[in-house]
C-alpha positions in Angstrom: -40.3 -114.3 33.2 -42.2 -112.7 35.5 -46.0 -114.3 36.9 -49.1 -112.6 36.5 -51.6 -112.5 39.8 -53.6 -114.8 36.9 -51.4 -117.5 36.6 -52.9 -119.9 39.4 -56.6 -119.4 37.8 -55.7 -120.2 34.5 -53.8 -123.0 35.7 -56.8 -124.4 37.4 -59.6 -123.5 35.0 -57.6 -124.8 32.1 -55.7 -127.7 33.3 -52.5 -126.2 32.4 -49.4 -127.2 33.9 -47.4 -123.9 32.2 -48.1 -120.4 31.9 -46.5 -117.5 31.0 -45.0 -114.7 28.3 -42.2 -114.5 25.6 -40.6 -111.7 23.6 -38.9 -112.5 20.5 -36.9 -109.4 20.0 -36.9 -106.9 16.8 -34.9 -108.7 13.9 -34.6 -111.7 15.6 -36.4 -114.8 14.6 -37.2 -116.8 17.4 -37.1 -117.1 21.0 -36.5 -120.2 24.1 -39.0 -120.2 26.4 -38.4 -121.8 29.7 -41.4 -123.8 30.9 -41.0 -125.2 34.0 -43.5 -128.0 33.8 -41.1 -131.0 34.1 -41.7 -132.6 31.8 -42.2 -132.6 27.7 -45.6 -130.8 27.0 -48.1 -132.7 25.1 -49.7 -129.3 23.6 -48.1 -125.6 23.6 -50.7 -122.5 22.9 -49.5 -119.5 22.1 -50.7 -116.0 21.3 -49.6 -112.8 19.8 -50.2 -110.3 22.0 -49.0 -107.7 19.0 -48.9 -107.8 15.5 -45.7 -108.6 14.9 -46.1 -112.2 16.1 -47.9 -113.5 13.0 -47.0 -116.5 11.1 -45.6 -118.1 14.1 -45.1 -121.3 14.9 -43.5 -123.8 18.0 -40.5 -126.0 18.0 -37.7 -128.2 20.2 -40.3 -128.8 22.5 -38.5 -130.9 25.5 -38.8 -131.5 29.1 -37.6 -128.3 30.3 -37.9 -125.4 26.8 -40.0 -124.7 23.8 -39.0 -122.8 20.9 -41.3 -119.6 19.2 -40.4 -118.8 15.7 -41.2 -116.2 13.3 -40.7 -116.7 9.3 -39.1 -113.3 9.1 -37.6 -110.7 11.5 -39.6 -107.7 12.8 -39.3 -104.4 12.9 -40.3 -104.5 16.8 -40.6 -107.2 19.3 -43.2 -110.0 18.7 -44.3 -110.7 22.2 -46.8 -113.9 22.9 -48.6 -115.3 25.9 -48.2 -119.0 25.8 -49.7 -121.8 27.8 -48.8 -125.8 28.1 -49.6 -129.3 29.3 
């Protein structure tokens, strides 16, 4: 996962502890996200940034991953932007 020069200011302004961007690939279902905030988040919010992440939802959430899921497979990737604390 590669940071974006935004990462620190959202960080900041929101009190997040982790930031970043997923891709659950075409006809898959879901994706593991590393999070890299040390510990199990309290709240995960993520975002479509396409429309083929609707009717998502977040799972296995642990000190080290969280889990995207979509109910059904896409014709293209679902990406999201995702933020947690």
């Amino acid at each position: 996962m590669a940071r974006k020069p935004y990462d620190k200011i959202i960080k900041a302004k929101l009190g997040v502890e982790g930031v970043g961007s997923a891709t659950i690939p075409a006809d898959s279902t879901s994706v593991t996200v590393e999070h890299n905030y040390g510990k199990t988040p309290t709240i995960v919010i993520a975002v479509p940034t396409n429309e083929y992440g609707i009717d998502f939802y977040i799972s296995n959430k642990n000190a080290t991953t969280f889990t995207i899921n979509i109910q059904v497979p896409q014709a293209g990737d679902a990406t999201f932007d995702w933020v947690c604390r």
